[in-house]
N, C-alpha and C positions, 0 to 999 in steps of 0.2 A: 352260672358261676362255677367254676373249673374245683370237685372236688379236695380233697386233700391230698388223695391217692395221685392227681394227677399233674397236683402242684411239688410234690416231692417231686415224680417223675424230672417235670421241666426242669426242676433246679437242679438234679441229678444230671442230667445233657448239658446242663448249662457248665457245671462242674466238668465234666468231663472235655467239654469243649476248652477250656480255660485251659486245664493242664495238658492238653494236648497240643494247644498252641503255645506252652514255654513261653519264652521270653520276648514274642511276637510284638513290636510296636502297635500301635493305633495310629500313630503318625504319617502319613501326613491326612490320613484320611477324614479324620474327626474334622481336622481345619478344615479340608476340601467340600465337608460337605454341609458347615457353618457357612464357608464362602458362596457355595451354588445356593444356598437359602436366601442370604444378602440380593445376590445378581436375579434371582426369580424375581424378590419384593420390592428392591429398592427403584429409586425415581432412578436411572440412572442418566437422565436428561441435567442434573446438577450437580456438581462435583459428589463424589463417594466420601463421608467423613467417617472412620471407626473410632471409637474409644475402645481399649481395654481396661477393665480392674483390675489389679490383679494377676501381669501377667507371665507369674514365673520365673520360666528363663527363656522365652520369647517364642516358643518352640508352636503356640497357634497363631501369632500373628504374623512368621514366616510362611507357614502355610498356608494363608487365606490370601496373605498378598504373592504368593505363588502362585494359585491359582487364580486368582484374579489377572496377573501377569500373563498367563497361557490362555484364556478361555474369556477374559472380557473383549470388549471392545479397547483398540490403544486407549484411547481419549479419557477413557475412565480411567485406568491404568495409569495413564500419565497425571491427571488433573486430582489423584484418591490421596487422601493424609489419614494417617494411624497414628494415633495418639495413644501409647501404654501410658497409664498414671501406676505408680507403684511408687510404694512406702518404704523399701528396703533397697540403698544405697547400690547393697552388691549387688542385686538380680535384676538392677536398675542396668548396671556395666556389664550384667552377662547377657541381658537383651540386646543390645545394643551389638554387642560380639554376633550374636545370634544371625541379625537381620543381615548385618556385615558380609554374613558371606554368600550375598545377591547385589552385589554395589550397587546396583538402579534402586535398590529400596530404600537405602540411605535419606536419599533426598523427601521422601514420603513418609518416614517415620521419625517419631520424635518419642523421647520417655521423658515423665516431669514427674521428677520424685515428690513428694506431695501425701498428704490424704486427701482419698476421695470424698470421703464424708464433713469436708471442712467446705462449706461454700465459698471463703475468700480465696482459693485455690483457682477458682473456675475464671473469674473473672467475672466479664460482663456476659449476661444469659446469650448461646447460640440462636439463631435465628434460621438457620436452615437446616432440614433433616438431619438425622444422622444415626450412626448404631451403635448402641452400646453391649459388650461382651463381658459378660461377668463365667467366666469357670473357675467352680470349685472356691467357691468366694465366701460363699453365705454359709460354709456349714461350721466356718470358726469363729462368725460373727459373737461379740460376749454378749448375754440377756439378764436379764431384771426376772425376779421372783414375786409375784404377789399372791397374796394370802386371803380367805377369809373362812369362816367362823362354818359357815352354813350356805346355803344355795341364795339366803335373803341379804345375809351380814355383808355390809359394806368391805370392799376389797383394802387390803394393806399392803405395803410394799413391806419387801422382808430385807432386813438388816441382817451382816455377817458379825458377832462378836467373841472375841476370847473369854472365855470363863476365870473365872478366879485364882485357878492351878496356873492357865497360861499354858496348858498344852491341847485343850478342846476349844472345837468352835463351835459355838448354839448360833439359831436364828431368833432374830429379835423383830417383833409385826410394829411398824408403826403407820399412824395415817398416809393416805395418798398426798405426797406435794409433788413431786417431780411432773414437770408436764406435762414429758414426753409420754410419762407412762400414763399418765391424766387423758391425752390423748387417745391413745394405744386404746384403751376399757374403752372409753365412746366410739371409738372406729369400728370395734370389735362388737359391741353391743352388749358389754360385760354388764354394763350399769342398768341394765333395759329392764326393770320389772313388770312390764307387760309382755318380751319377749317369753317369759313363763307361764305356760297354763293353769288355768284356776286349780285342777287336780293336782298337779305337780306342787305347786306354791302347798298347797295342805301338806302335800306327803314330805313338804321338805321341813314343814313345823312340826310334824311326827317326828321324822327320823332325819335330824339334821346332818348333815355330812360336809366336814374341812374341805376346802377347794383350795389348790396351791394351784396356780398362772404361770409360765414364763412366757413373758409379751412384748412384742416387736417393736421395739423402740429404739432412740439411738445406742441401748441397748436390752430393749423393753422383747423378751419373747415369753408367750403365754405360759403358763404349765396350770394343770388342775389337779387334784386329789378328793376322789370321791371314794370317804373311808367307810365300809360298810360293817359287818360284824368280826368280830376276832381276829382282826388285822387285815381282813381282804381289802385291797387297796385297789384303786385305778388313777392313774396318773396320765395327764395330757401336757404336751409341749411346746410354747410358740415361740416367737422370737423379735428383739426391740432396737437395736442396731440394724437393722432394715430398715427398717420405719423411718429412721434420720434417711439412712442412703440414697433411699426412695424420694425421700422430698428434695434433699440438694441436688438430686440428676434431675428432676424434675422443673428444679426452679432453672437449674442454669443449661438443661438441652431441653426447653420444652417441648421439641419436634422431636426427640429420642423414640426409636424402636429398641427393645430391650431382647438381649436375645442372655437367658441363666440356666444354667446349667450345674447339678449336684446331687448329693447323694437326699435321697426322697425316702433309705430307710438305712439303718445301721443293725446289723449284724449284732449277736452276742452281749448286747444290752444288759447290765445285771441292774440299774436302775429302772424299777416298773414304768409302767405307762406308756401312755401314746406321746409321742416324738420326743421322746425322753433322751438324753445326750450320752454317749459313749464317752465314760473317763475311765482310763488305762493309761499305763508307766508300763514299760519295759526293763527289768530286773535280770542282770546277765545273760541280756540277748531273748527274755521271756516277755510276754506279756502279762499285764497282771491288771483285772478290768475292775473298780471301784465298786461299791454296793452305793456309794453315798458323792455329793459331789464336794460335802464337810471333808471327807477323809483325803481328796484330794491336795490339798497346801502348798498349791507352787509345782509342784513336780510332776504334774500328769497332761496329756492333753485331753481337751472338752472336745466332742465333736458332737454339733445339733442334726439330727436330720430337718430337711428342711419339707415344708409345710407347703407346697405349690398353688393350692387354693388359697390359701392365707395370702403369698404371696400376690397372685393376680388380684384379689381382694384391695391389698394394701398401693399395692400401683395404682389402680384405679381411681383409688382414694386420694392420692399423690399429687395425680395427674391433671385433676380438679373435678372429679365425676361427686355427685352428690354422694353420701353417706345414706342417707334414707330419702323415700320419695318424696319429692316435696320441698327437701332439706334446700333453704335459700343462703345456708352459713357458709358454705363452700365455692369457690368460683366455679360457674359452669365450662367442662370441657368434655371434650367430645370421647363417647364410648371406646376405650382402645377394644381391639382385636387380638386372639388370643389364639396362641397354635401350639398346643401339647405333643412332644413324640416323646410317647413312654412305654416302653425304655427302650432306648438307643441301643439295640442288639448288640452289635458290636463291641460297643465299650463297656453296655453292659456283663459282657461275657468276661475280657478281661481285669473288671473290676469287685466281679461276682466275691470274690473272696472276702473282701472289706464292704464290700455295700453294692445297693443300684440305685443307678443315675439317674437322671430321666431332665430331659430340655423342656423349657418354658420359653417362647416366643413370644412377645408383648411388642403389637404393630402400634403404630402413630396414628 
């Protein structure tokens, strides 16, 4: 494990790298080499089908059908459809401008403004492979907060409410109902009181300590708080709006390879904890980063780092893989395949300043 001394170093090059390359694109390259990923794995004996989520203003799936265009076989080329789904009108007609200026692509792309996380959108489930493209997707995804007492005490989902004055917001714990999030705890093993060992379970009736969740649901992401003496605090963070995403690409591309891509840590965090969310406002041109995500009210952006094991976890879950050994509650399907490149050097360099990245591959 790479000291301290030689982890400043690295990020020290890495900095240096970054502002030395100015205002340098990553384009088309990033595409380019999402696409030679596709052409390595795919069947390509059956038409090429992509999905995007998310995507922009069309600037990677110009380039992958670029390079697909240069470097496939015609036949694939000719017989591949790209399918961007995106929620936003505009960037629905700036893709579309995007792709335009390759006219052979026209006929191979299509944008269906839509959410993705709505299964009557998809239609009827796919039935032959295909890829799905999520960048930079999941780190705005919104999450669910749960609560409990103690390392034993039954989990709560936490409510937002205005106080009495009507200018503060408290959190209010009420029982679990929501499903998703209902969910979410069993997938995770939140509920498990044999996942704790006999010693632990003692030392947690000693010295009990509040656990705060955010957990990945259709907007369900973990978080924990383990509060120990005069304020020392440790915070952990997942995420719940995955966890929908995850099931309706699952129900309706059953054959999907998933290829996600995002930021895996966030920079200048002033809320403690592990995957704790960056909330910051810019104030004449300033940034200005939140201690609390209450103090936030409409005017900041949340960003989650995203949890990549959790991730591969919850696909798999998804996809129909048992839960635990043995577990007969879940449809049986077949182990996916899993390709980590962490971190993507290049983008990582350029991005160094706000975060690193790092790709998740999920094979069929």
């Amino acid at each position: 494990m790479p000291n301290m001394a030689t982890s400043l170093n690295y990020r020290g090059r890495l900095e240096f790298l970054r502002e030395a390359l100015g205002s340098i694109s990553s384009k088309p390259w990033y595409a380019h080499g999402i696409a030679e990923a596709i052409m390595r794995t795919a069947n390509l004996s059956v038409p090429l089908k992509i999905y995007e989520i998310g995507g922009g203003s069309g600037t990677c799936a110009k380039g992958i059908m670029d390079y697909i265009m240069l470097n496939a076989p015609a036949r694939v080329y000719t017989s591949m459809t790209y399918t961007s789904v995106e929620i936003s009108p505009s960037l629905a007609e700036i893709q579309r401008e995007t792709i335009g200026e390759v006219r052979s692509h026209l006929s191979k792309f299509r944008v269906e403004c839509r959410d993705a996380a709505d299964r009557g959108g998809w239609g009827e489930a796919e039935k032959q492979p295909c890829w799905v493209i999520m960048l930079e997707v999941l780190d705005n995804l919104p999450h669910d907060l749960i609560y409990s007492e103690s390392q034993v005490s039954p989990w709560k989902e936490v409510w937002i409410e205005k106080q009495q004055n009507g200018q503060r917001l408290s959190e209010v714990y009420n029982p679990l109902q929501d499903p998703l999030i209902k969910s979410c705890v069993e997938i995770m093993e939140l509920d498990n009181p044999h996942s704790m060992s006999k010693a632990r379970s003692i030392w947690s009736k000693v010295f009990p300590k509040p656990q705060r969740r955010w957990l990945p649901t259709g907007s369900l992401v973990r978080y924990q708080w383990f509060s120990l003496t005069h304020g020392f605090s440790f915070y952990s963070y997942a995420s719940l709006n995955m966890q929908k995403l995850l099931e309706v690409l699952h129900d309706a591309l059953p054959k999907m390879s998933l290829i996600a891509s995002d930021f895996s840590y966030l920079p200048d965090v002033k809320i403690p904890g592990e995957r704790a969310p960056l909330v910051s406002t810019k104030k004449d041109g300033c940034s200005i980063d939140y201690h609390s995500y209450l103090d936030a009210k409409g005017d900041a952006d949340i960003f989650f780092p995203t949890d990549f094991r959790l991730l591969e976890h919850l696909d798999h879950y998804c996809s129909g893989w048992p839960r635990f050994h043995g577990d007969k509650s879940s449809k049986q399907g077949k182990k996916r395949r899993t390709l980590v490149v962490s971190p993507i050097f290049y983008y990582h360099v350029l991005c160094f300043s706000r975060a690193s990245s790092y790709m998740l591959c999920l094979r069929a």
